[in-house]
C-alpha positions, -999 to +999 in steps of 0.1 A: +177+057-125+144+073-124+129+039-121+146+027-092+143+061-071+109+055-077+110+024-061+128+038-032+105+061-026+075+037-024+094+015-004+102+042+023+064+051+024+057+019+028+077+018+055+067+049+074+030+040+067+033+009+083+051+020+112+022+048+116-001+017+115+017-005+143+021+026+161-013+035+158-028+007+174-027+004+210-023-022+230-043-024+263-039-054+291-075-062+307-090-077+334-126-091+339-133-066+365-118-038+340-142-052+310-170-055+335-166-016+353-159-002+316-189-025+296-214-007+327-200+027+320-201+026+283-234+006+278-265+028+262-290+003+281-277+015+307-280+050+302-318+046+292-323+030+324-309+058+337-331+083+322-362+060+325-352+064+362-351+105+362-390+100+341-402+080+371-388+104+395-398+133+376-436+115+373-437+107+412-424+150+423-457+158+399-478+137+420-466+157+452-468+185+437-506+174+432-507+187+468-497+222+465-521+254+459-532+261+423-532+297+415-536+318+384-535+355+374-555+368+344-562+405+333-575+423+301-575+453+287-600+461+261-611+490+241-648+494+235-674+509+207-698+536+216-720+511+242-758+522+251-755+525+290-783+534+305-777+539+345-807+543+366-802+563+397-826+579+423-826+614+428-847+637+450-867+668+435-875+703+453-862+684+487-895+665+491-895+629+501-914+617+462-886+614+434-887+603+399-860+579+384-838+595+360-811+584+336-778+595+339-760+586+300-722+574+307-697+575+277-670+546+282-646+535+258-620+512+279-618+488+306-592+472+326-592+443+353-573+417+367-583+387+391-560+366+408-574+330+422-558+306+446-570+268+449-560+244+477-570+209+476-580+198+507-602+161+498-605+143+464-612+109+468-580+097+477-568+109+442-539+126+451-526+103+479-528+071+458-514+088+430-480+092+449-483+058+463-486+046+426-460+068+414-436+059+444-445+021+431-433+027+395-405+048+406-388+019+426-399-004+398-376+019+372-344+016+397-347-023+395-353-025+363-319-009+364-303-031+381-316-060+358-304-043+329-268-036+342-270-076+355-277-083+316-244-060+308-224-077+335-232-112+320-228-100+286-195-089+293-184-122+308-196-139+276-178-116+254-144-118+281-146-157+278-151-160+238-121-136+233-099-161+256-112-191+240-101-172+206-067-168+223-062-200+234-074-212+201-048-191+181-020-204+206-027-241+202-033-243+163-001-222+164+014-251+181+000-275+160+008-258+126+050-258+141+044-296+143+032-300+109+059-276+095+089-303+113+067-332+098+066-321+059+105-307+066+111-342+074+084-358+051+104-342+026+141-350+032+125-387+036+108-380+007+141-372-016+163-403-003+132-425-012+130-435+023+093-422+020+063-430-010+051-395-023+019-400-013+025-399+017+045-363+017+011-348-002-007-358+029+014-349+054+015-313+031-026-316+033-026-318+069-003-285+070-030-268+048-056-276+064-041-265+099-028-233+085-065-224+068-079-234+107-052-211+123-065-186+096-101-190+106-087-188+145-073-152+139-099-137+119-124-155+149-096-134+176-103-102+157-139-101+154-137-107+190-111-078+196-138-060+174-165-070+195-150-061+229-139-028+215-176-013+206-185-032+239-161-016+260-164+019+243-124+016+234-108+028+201-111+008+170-073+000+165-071-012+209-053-045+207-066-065+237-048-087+254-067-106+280-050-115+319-042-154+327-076-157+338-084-179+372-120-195+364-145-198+388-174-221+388-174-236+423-213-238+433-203-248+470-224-277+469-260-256+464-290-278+443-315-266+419-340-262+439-317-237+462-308-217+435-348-217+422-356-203+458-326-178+454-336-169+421-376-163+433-356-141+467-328-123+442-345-114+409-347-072+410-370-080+383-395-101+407-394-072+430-402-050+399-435-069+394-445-066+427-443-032+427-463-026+397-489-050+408-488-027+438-491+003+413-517-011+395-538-019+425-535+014+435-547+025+401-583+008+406-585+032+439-576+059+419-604+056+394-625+046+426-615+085+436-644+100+411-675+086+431-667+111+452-663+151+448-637+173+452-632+203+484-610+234+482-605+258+502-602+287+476-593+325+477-589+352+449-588+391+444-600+409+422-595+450+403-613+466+378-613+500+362-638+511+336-631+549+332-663+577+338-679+546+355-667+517+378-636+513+399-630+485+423-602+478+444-601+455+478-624+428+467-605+400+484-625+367+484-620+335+509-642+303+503-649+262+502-653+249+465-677+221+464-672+206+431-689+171+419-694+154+384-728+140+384-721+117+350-691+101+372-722+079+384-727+061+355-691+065+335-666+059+365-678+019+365-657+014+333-629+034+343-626+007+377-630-021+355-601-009+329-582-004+361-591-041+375-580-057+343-544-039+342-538-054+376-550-085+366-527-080+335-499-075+359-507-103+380-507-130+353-470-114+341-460-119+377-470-157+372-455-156+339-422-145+352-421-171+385-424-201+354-400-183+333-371-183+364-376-215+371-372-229+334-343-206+331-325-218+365-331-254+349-314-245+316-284-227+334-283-249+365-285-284+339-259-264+319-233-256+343-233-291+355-226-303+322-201-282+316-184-293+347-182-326+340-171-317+302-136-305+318-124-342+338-136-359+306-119-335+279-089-335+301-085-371+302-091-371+265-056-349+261-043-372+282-057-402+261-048-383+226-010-376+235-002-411+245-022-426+218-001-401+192+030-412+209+023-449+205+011-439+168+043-423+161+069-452+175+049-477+153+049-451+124+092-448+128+093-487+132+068-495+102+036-503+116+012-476+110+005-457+076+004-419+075-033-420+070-035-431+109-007-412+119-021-380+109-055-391+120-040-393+155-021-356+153-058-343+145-070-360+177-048-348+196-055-311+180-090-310+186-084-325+225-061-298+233-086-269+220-120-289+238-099-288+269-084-252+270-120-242+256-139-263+290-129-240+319-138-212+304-172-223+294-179-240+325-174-205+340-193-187+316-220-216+324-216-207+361-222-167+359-251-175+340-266-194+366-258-166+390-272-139+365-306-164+362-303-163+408-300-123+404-269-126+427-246-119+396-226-085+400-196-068+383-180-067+421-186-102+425-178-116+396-148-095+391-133-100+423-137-141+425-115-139+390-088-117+408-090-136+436-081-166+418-053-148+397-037-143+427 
């Protein structure tokens, strides 16, 4: 008795545990343009481009600021030994004109003062202007460097949307294929018993179920490392089941050539502006370090108090000026400082070259890709076509004796592997298509998004 309350127990938690579990996980319908707005939102590129934008920002209000008044405040107080001051003073004598100098001893022990000194630049080579117009440079550079990053997430995303749907589709057609082998070894088998069929025969027909059942088993673990995947992607829990929309594809070029998406790759690319800009920045730079050939004016103002008791007070003494100041060694050491400036421009400039053959070898590989996949989808759809009808003549001359099992299976396979290249083709040939716009820089989550609802509807 104890026994089996035992095992009644156990089975109950079993139970409730694996309700907890089903109930645990969520499931969550998804769109591309969800994926996309939830990928940008969650992404931590993203959100170092974002702070790399506040740094530039910050960097470009500190050159302003370069503009504004320096002042500073300073003040002591100090206690003091027994000093030796001697103070000579005149004095007159019995009211005649003659006197004799005479020292007058002073005992102090403390002093106090404070000075306050203001500073505006008003001329410093250019330092301060072209410093903003640097910092402005790099500041715009930072916000399109943004916009590259979040064109990488966008196309990452699609990636990740389209290998979860070719998982799905996948799992659905083995599926399909795994039923049919099922019917065939249930009738393999009652063949098989009224010794209508060789045994031989059966164990291949039983192989071919095996080996479909251990490819639907490799299918579903592929469908949830994706689900896996798209969760940490997409910031969502780790139990999220996913189920992906029918998904319209869209890879319709309109009829554009290489060479115009090479000339809308070399107008689009934020990260060709980018380069620009900081080959603007670094030209900007060698004026900068030009700046200390030539000295520095400020119009410059303090104040000043002191207070040394038995002995000095001062009060009022307000100063107003023009500060002069020049570095006489910049003669001989600013030279290097222009050529290290030079050479960073020149570093800039050969990245910008870099970058214009780097586009155009990567609007080859996307463009020669897309077009590939294209044509893949006609061809893998006429070999469904071709695989069904040449299983369907395979099977009426299996029933009526003419083929072996060996070629009837051979065509069920062909027939399998048809049905997943075609439901696997639009999808990449979309995939293929956004990457070409992502390689143009006219890729967006908006875009891409809304040409996939579009087509849903």
């Amino acid at each position: 008795m104890n026994v089996q309350k035992t095992k009644s127990s156990l089975f109950v938690m079993f139970l409730l545990l694996t309700f907890g579990f089903i109930q645990a996980q969520e499931k969550k319908q998804l769109t591309l343009k969800e994926a996309i707005d939830l990928s940008v939102s969650h992404s931590p590129n993203l959100k170092l481009s974002t702070a790399k934008i506040a740094e530039a920002d910050a960097a470009l209000k500190i050159a302003k600021e370069n503009k504004l008044p320096e002042a500073s405040v300073s003040g002591s107080h100090i206690r003091l030994n027994n000093p030796n001051i001697d103070l000579k003073s005149a004095s007159n004598s019995g009211g005649g004109s003659g006197g004799g100098g005479a020292t007058q001893e002073v005992s102090v022990h403390s002093a106090t003062y404070g000075i306050l000194n203001v500073s505006l630049p008003l001329y410093a080579g250019g330092k301060i202007r072209y410093g903003i117009e640097s910092s402005r440079y790099l500041a715009e550079a930072s916000k399109l460097d943004a916009v590259t990053d979040r064109d990488a997430i966008v196309i990452n995303t699609i990636n990740a949307y389209t290998n979860f749907y070719k998982a799905s589709a996948a799992v659905k057609v083995v599926k399909e294929s795994v039923e049919g082998n099922r019917e065939r070894v249930r009738q393999f088998t009652n063949l098989e018993k009224e010794g209508l069929l060789a045994r031989n025969d059966l164990l291949k027909a039983k192989l071919q179920e095996s080996n479909t059942e251990l490819t639907l088993a490799e299918a579903e673990n592929n469908l949830k490392l994706a689900n896996a995947n798209m969760n940490i992607m997409l910031g969502l829990g780790d139990s999220t089941i996913i189920e992906l929309t029918e998904a319209g594809w869209d890879f319709d070029s309109k009829g554009k050539t290489i060479e115009d998406f090479q000339q809308m790759a070399l107008q689009n690319r934020k990260d060709v502006e980018a380069v620009n800009l900081r080959n603007k920045a670094a030209k900007t730079g060698i004026n900068i370090a030009k700046a200390d050939y030539y000295p520095s004016f400020a119009l410059t103002g303090g104040y000043i108090a002191a207070y040394v008791p038995n002995f000095l007070t001062i009060t009022n003494a307000a100063n107003v000026g023009l500060g002069l100041k020049y570095n006489i060694a910049s003669l001989w050491k600013t030279h290097a400082h222009v050529d290290q400036a030079k050479a960073r421009q020149q570093e800039v400039e050969a990245n910008s070259l870099m970058l214009a053959d780097g586009i155009k070898m990567d609007v080859n590989k996307a463009y020669y890709s897309y077009i590939l996949s294209v044509r893949k989808i006609e061809t893998y759809k006429s070999a469904v076509d071709q695989a069904e009808e040449n299983y369907r003549i395979s099977k009426n001359k299996y029933d009526n004796a003419l083929l072996n099992t060996t070629d009837l299976l051979d065509a069920d396979v062909l027939q399998l592997q048809a049905k997943l290249n075609y439901a696997f083709a639009e999808a990449d040939a979309s995939a293929a298509y956004n990457k070409l716009l992502q390689v143009t820089g006219v890729i967006s989550g908006e875009s891409a998004s809304a040409k996939t609802e579009s087509n849903q509807k």
